[in-house]
C-alpha positions as CSV (number, residue, x, y, z in Angstrom):
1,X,26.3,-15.1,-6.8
2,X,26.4,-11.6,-7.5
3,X,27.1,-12.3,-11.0
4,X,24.5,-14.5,-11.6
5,X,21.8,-12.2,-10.6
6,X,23.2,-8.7,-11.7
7,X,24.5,-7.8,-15.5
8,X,26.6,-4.7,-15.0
9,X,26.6,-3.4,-18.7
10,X,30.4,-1.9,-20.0
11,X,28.5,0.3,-22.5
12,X,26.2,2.2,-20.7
13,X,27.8,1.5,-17.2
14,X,24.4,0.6,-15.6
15,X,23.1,-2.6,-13.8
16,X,19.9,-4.4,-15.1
17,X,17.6,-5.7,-12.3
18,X,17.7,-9.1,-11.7
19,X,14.5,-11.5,-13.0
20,X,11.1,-11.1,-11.2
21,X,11.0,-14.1,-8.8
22,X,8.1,-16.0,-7.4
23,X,8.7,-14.3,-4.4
24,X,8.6,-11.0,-5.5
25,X,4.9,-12.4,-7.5
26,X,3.4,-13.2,-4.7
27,X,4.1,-10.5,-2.3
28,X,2.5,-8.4,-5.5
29,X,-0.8,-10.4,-5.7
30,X,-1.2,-9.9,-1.8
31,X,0.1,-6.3,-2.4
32,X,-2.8,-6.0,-4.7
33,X,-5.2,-8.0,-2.9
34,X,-5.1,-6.0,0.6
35,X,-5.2,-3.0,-1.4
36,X,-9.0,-3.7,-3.1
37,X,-10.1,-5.3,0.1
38,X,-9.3,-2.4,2.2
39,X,-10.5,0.1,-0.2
40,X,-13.6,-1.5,-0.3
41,X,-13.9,-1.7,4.0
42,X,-12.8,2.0,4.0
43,X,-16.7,3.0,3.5
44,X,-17.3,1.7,7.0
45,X,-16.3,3.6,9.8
46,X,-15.2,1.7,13.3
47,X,-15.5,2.2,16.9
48,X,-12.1,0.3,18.4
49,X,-12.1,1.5,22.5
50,X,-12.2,5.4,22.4
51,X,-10.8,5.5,19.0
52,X,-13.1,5.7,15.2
53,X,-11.4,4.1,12.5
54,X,-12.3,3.1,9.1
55,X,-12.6,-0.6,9.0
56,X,-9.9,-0.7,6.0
57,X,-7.8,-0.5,9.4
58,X,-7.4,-4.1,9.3
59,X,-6.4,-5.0,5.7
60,X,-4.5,-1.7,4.8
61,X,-1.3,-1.5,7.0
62,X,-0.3,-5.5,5.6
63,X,-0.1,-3.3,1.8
64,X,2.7,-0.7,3.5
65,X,4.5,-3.7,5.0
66,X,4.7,-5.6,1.9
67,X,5.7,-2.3,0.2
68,X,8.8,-2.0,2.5
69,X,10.0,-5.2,2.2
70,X,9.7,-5.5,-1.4
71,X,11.5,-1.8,-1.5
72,X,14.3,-3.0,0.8
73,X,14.7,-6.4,-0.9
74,X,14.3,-5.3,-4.7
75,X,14.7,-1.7,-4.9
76,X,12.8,1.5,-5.7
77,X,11.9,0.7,-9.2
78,X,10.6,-2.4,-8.2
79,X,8.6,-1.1,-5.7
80,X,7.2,1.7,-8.1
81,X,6.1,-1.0,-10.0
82,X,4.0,-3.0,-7.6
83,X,2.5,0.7,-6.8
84,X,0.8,1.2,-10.4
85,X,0.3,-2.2,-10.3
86,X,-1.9,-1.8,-7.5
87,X,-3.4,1.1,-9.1
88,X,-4.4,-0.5,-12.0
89,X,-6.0,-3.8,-10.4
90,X,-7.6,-1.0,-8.2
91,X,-9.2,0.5,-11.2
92,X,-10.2,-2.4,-12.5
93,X,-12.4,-3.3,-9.6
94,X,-14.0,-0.3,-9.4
95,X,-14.9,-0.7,-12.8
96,X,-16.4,-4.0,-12.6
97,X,-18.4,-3.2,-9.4
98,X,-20.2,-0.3,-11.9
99,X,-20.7,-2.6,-14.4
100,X,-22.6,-5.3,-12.2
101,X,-24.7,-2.5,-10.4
102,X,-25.7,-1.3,-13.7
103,X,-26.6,-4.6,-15.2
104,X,-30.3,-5.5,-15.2
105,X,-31.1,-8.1,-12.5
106,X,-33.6,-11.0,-12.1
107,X,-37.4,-10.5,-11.1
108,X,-36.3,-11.8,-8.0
109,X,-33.1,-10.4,-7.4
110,X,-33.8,-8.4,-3.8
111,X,-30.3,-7.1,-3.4
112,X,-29.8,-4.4,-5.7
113,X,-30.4,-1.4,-3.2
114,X,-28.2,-3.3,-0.7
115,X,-25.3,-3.3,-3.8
116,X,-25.8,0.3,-5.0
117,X,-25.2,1.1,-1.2
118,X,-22.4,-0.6,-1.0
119,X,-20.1,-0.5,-4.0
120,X,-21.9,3.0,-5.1
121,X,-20.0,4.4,-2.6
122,X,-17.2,2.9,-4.2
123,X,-16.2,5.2,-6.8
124,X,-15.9,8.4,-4.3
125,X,-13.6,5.9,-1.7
126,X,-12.0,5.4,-4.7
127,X,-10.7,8.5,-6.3
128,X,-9.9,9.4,-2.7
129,X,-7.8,6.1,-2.0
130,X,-6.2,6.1,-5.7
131,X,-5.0,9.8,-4.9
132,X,-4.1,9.1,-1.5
133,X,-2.4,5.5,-2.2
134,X,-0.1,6.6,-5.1
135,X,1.1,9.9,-3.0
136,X,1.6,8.0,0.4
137,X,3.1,4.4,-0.8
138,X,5.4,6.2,-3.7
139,X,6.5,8.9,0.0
140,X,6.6,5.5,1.7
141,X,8.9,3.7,-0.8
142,X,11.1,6.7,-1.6
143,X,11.8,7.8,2.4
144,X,12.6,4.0,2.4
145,X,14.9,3.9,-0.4
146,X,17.3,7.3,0.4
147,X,16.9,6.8,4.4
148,X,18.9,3.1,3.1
149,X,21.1,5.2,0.2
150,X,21.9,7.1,3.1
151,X,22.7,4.5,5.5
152,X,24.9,2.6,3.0
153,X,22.3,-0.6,3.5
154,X,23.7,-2.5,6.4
155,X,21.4,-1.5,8.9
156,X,18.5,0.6,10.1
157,X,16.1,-1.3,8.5
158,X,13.7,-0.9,11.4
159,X,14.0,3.4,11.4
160,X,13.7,3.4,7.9
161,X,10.5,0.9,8.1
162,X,9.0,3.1,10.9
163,X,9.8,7.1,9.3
164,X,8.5,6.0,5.9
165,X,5.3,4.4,7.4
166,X,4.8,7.3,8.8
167,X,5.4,9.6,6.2
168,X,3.4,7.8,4.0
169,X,0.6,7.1,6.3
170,X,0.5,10.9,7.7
171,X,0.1,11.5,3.6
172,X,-2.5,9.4,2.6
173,X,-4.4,10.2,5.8
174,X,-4.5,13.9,4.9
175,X,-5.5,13.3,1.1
176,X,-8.0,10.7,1.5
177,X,-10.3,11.4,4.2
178,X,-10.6,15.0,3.3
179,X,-12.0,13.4,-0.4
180,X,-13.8,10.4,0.8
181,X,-16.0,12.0,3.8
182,X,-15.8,15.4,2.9
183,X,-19.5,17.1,3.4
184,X,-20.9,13.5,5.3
185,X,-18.6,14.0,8.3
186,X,-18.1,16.8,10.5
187,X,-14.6,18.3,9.7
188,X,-13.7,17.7,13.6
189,X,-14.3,13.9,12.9
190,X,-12.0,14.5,9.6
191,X,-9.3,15.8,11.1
192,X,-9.9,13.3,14.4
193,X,-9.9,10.4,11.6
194,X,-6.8,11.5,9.6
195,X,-4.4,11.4,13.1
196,X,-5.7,8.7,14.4
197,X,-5.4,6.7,11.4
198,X,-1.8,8.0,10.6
199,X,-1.1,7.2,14.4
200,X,-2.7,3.7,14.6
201,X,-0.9,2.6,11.0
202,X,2.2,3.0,12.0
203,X,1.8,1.7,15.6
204,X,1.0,-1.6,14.0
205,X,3.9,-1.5,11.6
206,X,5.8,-1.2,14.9
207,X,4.3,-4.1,16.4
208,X,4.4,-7.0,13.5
209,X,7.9,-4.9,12.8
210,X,10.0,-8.4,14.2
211,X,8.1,-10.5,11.6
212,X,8.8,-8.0,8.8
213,X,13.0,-7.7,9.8
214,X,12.6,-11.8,10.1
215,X,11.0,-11.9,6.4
216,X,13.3,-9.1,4.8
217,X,16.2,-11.2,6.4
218,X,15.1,-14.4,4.5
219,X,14.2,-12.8,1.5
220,X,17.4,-10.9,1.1
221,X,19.6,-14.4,1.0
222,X,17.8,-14.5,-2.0
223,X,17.3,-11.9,-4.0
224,X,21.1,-9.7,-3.2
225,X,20.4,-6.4,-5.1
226,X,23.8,-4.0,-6.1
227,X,24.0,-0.8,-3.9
228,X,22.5,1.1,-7.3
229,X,19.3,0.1,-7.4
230,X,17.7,1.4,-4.1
């Protein structure tokens, strides 16, 4: 089996990664789709019981959780990968949003303050989230790839899932709140945002963390990766 997926080559020694799968596809699209949703919800902020959120809350921690398992199940590179992917589709987006708020609308097109107010904001949200999401999920995916280096693999999955959401979380907390409110929100609601954020992220990778160890465990029958490429 191990053959069939993994060339180890006798010149150079190394081991080519196996073919992208379907699998590993679509947890990229959704990967990519949470990410523009989410950046798009950050500009709203939340009141959830005592605690204020950004409503990006909701669609943002699924992106870490596909990041882990597609780090655990294909490797580091591979999740690199998905990462600039992400980035890209990102900055595509935001591109497109500026494009149709600068187009000229219809004499009866009522709408166009509504749209400036809400994808304008885009582009500051942006730079923030495109600074914070390449420093937190590339911390996220590394911590996850030495922490299982270091464990030789065979277990641990759920520290390794937990530690590396929260260093990646407590990352992009600290970069992209700082950029994205900076100057509209008091600093103590900055700060008050950037912990609680970092806090309530990783809380939730705890909770769904038996449905993420149920779909690593299915996903690893299929796609075994050689011990190098973490």
């Amino acid at each position: 089996m191990t053959k069939k997926l993994h060339d180890v080559s006798k010149a150079s020694g190394s081991v080519k990664e196996p073919p992208i799968t379907v699998t590993f596809l679509v947890l990229t699209v959704l990967f990519c789709v949470c990410l523009i949703v989410s950046n798009i919800m950050e500009i709203k902020t939340v009141m959830i019981g005592p605690l204020t959120l950004t409503a990006g809350i909701a669609v943002f921690p699924v992106s870490y959780i596909i990041n882990d398992c597609i780090t655990e199940v294909y490797g580091y590179s591979r999740a690199r990968l998905v990462i600039w992917t992400g980035f890209a589709a990102n900055l595509l987006v935001a591109l497109l949003l500026q494009i149709g708020i600068m187009l000229p609308g219809t004499p009866d097109w009522q709408g166009q303050e509504a749209m400036e107010l809400i994808f304008g904001a885009v582009p500051r949200i942006l730079l923030a989230s495109f600074t914070a999401f390449v420093c937190g999920s590339l911390a996220n995916a590394k911590v996850m790839s030495v922490m299982h280096r270091a464990s030789g693999g065979a277990r641990g999955f759920s520290l390794r899932a937990v530690v590396s959401t929260l260093v990646g979380e407590s990352i992009d907390s600290a970069i992209f709140f700082p950029i994205a409110f900076g100057g509209n929100l008091p600093w103590s609601v900055i700060v008050t945002l950037m912990i609680t954020q970092a806090v309530t992220k990783t809380l939730y990778e705890i909770l769904v963390l038996p449905l993420t160890i149920l779909i690593v465990k299915r996903m690893r029958r299929f796609n075994p990766l050689p011990h190098e490429l973490y």
